[in-house]
TORKOL-4160 file (C-alpha; in steps of 0.2 Angstrom, whole numbers, padded with zeros to 4 digits, m for minus):
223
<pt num="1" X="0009" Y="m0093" Z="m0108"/>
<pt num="2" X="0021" Y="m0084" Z="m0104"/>
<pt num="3" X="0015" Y="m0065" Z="m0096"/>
<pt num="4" X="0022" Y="m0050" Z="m0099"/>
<pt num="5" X="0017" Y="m0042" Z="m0085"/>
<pt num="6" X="0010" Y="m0044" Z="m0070"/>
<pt num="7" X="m0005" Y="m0032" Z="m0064"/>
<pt num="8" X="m0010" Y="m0032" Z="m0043"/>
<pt num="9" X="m0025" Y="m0027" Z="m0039"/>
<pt num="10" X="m0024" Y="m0021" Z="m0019"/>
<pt num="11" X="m0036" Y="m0021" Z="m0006"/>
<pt num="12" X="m0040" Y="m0041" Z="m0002"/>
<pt num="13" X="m0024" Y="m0045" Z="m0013"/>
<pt num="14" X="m0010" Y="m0037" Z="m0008"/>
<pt num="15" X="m0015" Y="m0028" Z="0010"/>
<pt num="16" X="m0028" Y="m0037" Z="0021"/>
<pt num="17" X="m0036" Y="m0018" Z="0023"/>
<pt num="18" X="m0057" Y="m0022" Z="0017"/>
<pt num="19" X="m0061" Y="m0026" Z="0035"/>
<pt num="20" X="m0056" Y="m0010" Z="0039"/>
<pt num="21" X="m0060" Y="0001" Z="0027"/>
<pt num="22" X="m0079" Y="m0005" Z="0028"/>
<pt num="23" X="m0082" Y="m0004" Z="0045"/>
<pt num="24" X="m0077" Y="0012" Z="0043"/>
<pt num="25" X="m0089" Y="0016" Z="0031"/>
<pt num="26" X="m0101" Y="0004" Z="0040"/>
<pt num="27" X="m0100" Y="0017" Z="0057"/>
<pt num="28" X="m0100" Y="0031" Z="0046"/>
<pt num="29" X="m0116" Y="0027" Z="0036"/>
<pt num="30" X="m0124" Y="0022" Z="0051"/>
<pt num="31" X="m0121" Y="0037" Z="0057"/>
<pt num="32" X="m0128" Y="0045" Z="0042"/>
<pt num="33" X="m0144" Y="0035" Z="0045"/>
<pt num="34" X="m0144" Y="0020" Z="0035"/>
<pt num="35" X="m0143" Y="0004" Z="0047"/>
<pt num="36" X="m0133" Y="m0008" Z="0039"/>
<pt num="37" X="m0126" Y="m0022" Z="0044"/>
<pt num="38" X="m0108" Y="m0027" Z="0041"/>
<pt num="39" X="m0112" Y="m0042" Z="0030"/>
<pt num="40" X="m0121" Y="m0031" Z="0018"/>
<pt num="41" X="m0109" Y="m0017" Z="0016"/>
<pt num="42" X="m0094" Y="m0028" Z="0012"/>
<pt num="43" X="m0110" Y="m0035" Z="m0001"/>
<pt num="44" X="m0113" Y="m0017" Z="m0009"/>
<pt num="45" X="m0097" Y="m0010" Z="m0008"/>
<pt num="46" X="m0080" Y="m0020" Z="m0008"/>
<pt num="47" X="m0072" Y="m0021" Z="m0025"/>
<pt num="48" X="m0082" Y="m0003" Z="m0028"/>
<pt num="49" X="m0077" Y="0015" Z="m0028"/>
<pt num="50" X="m0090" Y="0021" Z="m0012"/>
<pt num="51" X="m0094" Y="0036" Z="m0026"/>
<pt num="52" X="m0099" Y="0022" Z="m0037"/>
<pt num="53" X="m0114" Y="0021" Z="m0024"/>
<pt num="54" X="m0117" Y="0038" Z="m0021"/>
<pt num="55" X="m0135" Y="0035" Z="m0028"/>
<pt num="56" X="m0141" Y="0021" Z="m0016"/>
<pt num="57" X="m0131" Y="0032" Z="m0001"/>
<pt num="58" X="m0141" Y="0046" Z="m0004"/>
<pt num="59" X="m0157" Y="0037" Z="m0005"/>
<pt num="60" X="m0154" Y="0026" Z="0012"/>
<pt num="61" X="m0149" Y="0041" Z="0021"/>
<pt num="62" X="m0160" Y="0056" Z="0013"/>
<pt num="63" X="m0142" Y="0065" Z="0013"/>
<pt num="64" X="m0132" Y="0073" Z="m0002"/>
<pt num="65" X="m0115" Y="0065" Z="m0003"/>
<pt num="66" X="m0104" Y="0078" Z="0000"/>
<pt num="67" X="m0084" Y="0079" Z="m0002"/>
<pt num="68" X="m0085" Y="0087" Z="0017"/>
<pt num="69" X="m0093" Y="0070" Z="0019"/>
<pt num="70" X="m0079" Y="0058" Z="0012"/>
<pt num="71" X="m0064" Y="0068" Z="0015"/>
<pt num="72" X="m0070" Y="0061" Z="0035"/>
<pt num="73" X="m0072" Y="0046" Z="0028"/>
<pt num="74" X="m0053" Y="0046" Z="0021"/>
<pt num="75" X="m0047" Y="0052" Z="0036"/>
<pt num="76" X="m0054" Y="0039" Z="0048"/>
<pt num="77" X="m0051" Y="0025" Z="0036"/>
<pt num="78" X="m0034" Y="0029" Z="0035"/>
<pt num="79" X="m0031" Y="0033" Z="0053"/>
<pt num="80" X="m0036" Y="0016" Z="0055"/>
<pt num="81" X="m0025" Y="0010" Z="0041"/>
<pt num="82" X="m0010" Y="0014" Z="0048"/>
<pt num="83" X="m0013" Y="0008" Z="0066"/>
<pt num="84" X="m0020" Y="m0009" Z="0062"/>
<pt num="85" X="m0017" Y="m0013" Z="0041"/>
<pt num="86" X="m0008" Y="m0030" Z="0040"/>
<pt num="87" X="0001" Y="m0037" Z="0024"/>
<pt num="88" X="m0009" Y="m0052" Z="0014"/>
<pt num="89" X="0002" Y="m0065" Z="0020"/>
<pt num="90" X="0015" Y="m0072" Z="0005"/>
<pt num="91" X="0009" Y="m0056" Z="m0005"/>
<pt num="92" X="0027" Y="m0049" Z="m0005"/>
<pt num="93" X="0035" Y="m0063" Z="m0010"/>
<pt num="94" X="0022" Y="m0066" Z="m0025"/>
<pt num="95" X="0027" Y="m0046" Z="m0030"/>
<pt num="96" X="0045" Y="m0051" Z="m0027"/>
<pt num="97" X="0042" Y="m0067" Z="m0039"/>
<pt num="98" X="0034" Y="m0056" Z="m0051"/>
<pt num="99" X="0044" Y="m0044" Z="m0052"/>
<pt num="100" X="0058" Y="m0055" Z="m0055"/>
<pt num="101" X="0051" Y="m0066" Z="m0070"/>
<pt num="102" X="0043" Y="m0052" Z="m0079"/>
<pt num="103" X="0060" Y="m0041" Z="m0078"/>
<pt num="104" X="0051" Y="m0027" Z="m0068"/>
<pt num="105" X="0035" Y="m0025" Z="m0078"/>
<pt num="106" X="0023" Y="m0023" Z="m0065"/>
<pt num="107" X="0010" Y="m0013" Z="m0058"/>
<pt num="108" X="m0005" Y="m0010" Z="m0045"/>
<pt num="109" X="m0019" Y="m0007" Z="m0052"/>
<pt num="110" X="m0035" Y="m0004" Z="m0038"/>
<pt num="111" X="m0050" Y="0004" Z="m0038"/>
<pt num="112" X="m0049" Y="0014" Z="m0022"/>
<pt num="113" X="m0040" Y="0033" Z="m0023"/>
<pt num="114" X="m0022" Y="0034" Z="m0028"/>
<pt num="115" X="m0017" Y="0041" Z="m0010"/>
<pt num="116" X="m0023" Y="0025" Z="0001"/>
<pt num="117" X="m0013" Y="0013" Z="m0013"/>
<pt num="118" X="0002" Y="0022" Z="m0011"/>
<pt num="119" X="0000" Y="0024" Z="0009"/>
<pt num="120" X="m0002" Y="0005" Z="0008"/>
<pt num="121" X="0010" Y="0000" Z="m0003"/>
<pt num="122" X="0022" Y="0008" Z="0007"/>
<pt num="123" X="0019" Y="0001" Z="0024"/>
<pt num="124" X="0017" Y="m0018" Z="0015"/>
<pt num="125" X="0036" Y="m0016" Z="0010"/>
<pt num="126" X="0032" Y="m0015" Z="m0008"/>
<pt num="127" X="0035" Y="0003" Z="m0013"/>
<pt num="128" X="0054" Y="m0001" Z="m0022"/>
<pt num="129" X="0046" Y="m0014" Z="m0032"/>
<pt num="130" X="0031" Y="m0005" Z="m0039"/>
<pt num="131" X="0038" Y="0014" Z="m0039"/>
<pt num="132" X="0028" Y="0024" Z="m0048"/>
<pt num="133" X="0016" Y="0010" Z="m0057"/>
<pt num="134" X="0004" Y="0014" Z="m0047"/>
<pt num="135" X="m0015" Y="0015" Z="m0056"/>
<pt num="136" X="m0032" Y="0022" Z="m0048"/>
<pt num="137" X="m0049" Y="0021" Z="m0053"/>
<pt num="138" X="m0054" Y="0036" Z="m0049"/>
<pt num="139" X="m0041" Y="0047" Z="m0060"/>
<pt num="140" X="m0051" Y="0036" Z="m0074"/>
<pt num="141" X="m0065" Y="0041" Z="m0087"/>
<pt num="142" X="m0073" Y="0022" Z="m0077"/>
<pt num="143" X="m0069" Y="0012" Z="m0061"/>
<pt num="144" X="m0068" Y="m0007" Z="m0060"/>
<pt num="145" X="m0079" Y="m0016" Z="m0068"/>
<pt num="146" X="m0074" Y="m0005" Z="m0083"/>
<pt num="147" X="m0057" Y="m0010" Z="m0089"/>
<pt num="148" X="m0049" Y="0005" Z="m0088"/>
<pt num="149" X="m0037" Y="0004" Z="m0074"/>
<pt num="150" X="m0030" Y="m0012" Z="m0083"/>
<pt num="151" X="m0029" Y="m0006" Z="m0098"/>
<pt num="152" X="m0018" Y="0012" Z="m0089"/>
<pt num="153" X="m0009" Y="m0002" Z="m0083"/>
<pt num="154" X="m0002" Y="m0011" Z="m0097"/>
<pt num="155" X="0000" Y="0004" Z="m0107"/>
<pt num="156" X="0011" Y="0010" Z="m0095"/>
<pt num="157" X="0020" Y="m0005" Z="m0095"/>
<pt num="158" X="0021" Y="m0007" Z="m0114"/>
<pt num="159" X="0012" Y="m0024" Z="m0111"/>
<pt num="160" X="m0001" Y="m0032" Z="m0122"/>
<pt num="161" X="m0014" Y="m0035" Z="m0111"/>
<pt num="162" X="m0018" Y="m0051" Z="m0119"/>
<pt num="163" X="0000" Y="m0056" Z="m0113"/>
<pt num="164" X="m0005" Y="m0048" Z="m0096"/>
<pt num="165" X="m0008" Y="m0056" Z="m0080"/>
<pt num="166" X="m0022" Y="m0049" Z="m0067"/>
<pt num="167" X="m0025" Y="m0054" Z="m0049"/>
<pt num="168" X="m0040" Y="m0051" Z="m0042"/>
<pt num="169" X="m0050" Y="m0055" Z="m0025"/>
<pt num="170" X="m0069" Y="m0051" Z="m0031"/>
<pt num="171" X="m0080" Y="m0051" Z="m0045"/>
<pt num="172" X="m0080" Y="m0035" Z="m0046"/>
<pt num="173" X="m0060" Y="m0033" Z="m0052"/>
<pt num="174" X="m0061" Y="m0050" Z="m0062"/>
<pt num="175" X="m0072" Y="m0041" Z="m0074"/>
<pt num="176" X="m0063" Y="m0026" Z="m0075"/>
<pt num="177" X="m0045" Y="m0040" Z="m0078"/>
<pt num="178" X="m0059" Y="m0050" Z="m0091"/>
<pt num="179" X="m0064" Y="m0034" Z="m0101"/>
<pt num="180" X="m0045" Y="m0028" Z="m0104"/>
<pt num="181" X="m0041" Y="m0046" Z="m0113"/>
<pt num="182" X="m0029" Y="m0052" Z="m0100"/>
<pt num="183" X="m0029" Y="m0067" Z="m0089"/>
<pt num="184" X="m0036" Y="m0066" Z="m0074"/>
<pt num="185" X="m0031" Y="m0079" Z="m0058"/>
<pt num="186" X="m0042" Y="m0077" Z="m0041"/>
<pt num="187" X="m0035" Y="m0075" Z="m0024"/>
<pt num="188" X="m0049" Y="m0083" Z="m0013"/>
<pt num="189" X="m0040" Y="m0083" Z="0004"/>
<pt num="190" X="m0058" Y="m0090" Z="0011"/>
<pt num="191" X="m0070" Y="m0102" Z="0004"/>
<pt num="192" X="m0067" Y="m0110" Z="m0012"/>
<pt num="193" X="m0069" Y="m0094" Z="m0025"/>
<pt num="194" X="m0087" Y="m0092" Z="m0026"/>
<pt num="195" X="m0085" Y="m0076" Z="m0031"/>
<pt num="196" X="m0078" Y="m0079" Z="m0046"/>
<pt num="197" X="m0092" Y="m0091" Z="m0052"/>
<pt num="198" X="m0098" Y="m0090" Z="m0069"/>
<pt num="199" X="m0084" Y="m0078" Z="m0074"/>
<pt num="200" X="m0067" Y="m0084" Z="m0084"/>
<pt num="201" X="m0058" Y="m0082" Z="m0072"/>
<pt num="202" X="m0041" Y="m0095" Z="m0076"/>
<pt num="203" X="m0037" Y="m0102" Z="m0061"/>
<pt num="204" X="m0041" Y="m0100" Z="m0043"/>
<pt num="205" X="m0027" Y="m0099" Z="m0028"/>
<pt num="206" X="m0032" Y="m0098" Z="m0006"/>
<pt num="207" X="m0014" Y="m0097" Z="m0004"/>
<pt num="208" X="m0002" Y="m0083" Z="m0009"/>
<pt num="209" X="0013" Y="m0095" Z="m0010"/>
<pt num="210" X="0003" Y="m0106" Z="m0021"/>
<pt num="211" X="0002" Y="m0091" Z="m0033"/>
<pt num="212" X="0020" Y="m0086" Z="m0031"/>
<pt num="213" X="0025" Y="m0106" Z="m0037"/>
<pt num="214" X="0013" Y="m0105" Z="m0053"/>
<pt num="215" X="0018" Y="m0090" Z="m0060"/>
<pt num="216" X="0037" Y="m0095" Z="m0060"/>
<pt num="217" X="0031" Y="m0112" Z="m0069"/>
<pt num="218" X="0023" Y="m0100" Z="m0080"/>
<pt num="219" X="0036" Y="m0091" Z="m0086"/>
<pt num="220" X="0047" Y="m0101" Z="m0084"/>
<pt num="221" X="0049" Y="m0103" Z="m0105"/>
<pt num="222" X="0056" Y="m0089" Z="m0115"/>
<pt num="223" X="0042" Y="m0080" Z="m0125"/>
């Protein structure tokens, strides 16, 4: 098949920024009161919306979740962003290729708040490629993994989102990619895409060059 577009998710695909971003939350929740360890907070919360959780946070640490409380947390995470964030190595080149063999119809589509994908975006190089198709789950009715934010996406793009292409680096974003129709490929930079057992998830990549190479085979045939 031939896609018609292609839509990124962000964080673990494009920017190498969950290490970060949790072990902020991680300090910050300890802090709160809830000891937990770092293996279990990329568990709970990667591929989420932390208000997504806001339940189970509350319960762990006998505290409201407050907007004084994660407007902290966006300002250390992103402090941290911009002085240690680091591109997915090959990411821009697979965007570069995308953009190119789907004549510009692309878009980001993440589950974190619009401001840290655009921040990100920018630093990783790929702002002129995206421009404005930029699309959060939290300015959504549902997060990821509701399909939503895909569905934004494609609509935005004038895409089918049958003829759609997602990638994605958790279960929780392959669902969302799933639900909207499209087709989804896994970005596994470690291990061998365990994450992405029993879902339909197309194919499975650990290297973004790999991923770049197949989706020019793929559309190399005219629609």
């Amino acid at each position: 098949m031939r896609f018609e577009a292609v839509l990124f998710d962000c964080d673990g695909v494009l920017v190498d920024s969950e290490p970060i971003t949790n072990g902020v939350l991680r300090q910050m929740l300890n802090e709160a009161g809830w000891a937990l360890s770092q293996a279990d907070c990329e568990r709970i919360f990667i591929g989420k919306a932390v208000r997504d959780e806001r339940e189970r946070i509350e319960r762990e640490t006998g505290r409201p979740l407050t907007e004084e409380w994660m407007r902290a947390f966006y300002a250390r995470r992103d402090e941290r962003l911009r002085a240690e964030l680091q591109t997915v190595s090959g990411a821009l080149d697979t965007v570069i290729a995308a953009h190119a063999h789907t004549a510009g119809r692309i878009a980001c589509a993440s589950g974190a708040d619009r401001p840290k994908v655009v921040m990100q975006i920018g630093m990783a190089g790929m702002q002129p490629y995206f421009e404005d198709r930029i699309f959060s789950g939290h300015d959504l009715p549902r997060s990821k993994p509701a399909p939503d934010v895909y569905l934004a996406a494609a609509a935005h793009v004038g895409a089918d989102p049958r003829r759609c292409l997602v990638i994605e680096d958790t279960a929780t974003g392959a669902q969302a990619g799933i639900a909207a129709g499209a087709t989804v490929w896994g970005y596994c930079q470690h291990g061998h895409g365990r994450a992405f057992e029993g879902l339909a998830v197309a194919r499975v990549f650990q290297r973004m060059e790999e991923m770049a190479r197949a989706l020019m085979i793929e559309n190399r045939e005219p629609l």
